[in-house]
N, C-alpha and C positions, 0 to 999 in steps of 0.2 A: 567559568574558568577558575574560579576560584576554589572548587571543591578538588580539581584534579590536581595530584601535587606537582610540584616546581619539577623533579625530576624526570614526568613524566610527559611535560608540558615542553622541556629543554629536548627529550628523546624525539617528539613527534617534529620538533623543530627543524632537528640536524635529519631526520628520514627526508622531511619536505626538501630542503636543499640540497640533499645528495639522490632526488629524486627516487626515493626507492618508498613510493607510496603508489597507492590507486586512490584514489577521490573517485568514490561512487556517489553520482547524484540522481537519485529515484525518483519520477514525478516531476520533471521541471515545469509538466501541464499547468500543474496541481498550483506554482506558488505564487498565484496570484499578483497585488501588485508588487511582486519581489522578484517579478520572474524578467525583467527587465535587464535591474540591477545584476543576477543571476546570469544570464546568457552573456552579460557584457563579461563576469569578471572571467567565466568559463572561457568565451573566447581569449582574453587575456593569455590564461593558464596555458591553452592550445596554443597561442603563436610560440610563445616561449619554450615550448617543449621538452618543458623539463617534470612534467608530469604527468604521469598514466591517467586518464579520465574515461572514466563512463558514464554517460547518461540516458538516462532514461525519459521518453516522451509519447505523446500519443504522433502518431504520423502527420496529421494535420499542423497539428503546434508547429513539428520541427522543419514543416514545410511552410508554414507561415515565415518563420523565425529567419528561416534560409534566404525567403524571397524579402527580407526585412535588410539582409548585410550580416546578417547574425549565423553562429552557429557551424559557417560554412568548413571552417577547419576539422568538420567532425564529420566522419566514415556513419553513412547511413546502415544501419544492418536490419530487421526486420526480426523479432521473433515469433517462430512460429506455433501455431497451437498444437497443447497438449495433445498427443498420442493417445490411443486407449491404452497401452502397456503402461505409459507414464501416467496414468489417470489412476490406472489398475495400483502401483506403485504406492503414490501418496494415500491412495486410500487404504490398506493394506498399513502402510506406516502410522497415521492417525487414527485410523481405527483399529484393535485389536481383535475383535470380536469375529470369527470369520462368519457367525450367521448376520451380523451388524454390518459387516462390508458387501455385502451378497443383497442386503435389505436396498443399502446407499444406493451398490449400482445399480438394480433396478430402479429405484427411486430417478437416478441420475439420467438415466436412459431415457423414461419418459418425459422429464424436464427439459433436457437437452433440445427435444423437439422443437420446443417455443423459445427455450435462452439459450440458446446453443452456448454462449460466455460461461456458464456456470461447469461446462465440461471441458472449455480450452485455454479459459484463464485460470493460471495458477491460484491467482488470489481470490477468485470466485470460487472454487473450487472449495479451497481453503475453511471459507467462510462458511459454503455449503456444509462443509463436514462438522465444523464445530458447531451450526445451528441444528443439524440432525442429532448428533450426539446430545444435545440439552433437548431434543423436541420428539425424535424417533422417524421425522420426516422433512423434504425437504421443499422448504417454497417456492412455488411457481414462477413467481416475480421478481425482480432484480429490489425494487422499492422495498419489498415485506424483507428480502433478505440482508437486506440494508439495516434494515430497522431492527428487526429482530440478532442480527450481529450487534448494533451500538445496546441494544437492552443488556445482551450475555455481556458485553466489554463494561458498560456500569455496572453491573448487578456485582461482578469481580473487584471490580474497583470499591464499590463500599464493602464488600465483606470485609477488605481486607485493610479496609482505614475508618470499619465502625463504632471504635471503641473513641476515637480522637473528633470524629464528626458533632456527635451532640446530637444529630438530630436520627428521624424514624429513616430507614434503611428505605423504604418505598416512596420518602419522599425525597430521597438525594438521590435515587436513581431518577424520578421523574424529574427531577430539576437537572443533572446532565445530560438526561436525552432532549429536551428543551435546548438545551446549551450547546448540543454536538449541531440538533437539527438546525439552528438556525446557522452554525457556523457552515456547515454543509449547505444552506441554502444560499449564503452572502458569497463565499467561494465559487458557488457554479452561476449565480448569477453574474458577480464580475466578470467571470471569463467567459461568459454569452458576451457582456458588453464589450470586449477588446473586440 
């Protein structure tokens, strides 16, 4: 808070109290031991109704959460999976290439068979196209595409902080993928154990 200035900090203030804000919260699955504290202050927010909210969850969570006393102020709605035209779309936008988007889809089509997710969730999808475009092909498995997304998301990250690091560029990528994967494994195993 301290980097955003006073004036702009004072603006978000007076939107919140004349309620002319949306508070999107993405992932409530996702925050771990925060998602507690999270749901409670959400409900808050909802009885008062003084502000637009939307959240996002896996269907389980928010049926946990429901059968908990939590959450219940909030209209279930369901998104549904991507369309081919909406597939055809983003890929067309992230890729330029029309022999490169022509490669994807078929790449996509065959994959889709075994991860269907990689064709209906946006964010898989996503992920897909930015590991094709660095690789020319796309991974079979949800695990590799995982993996191979946090390499491209290091690999960017120290290019573009190599000069202030100190250290060899292949070894601070290997020490944030270390650092991502275990936080990726402490997060999904917590929320095995709720």
């Amino acid at each position: 808070s301290k980097k955003v200035p006073e004036q702009a900090r004072d603006l978000l203030r007076r939107c919140l109290r004349q309620g002319r804000t949306v508070l999107i919260v993405d992932g409530l699955d996702e925050a771990a031991e925060c998602r507690l504290y999270m749901e409670t202050t959400l409900d808050g927010l909802a009885r008062r109704g003084t502000q637009q909210l939307v959240v996002s969850t896996r269907e389980l969570s928010f049926e946990d959460s429901c059968n908990q006393g939590r959450l219940q102020a909030f209209k279930r709605m369901v998104v549904q999976p991507l369309t081919d035209a909406l597939v055809r779309k983003v890929v067309e936008a992230r890729i330029g290439d029309l022999k490169a988007q022509d490669a994807f889809l078929e790449q996509l089509k065959v994959v889709a068979t075994s991860a269907a997710e990689f064709k209906e969730n946006p964010y898989m999808l996503c992920l897909a196209i930015a590991v094709f475009k660095q690789r020319g092909e796309i991974p079979t498995r949800g695990r590799e595409l995982y993996s191979l997304s946090v390499g491209n998301c290091c690999s960017r990250s120290v290019s573009r902080a190599r000069e202030s690091v100190g250290l060899e560029p292949t070894k601070v990528i290997s020490m944030c993928e270390q650092f991502l994967g275990c936080l990726a494994y402490v997060c999904h195993v917590k929320k095995k154990q709720r």
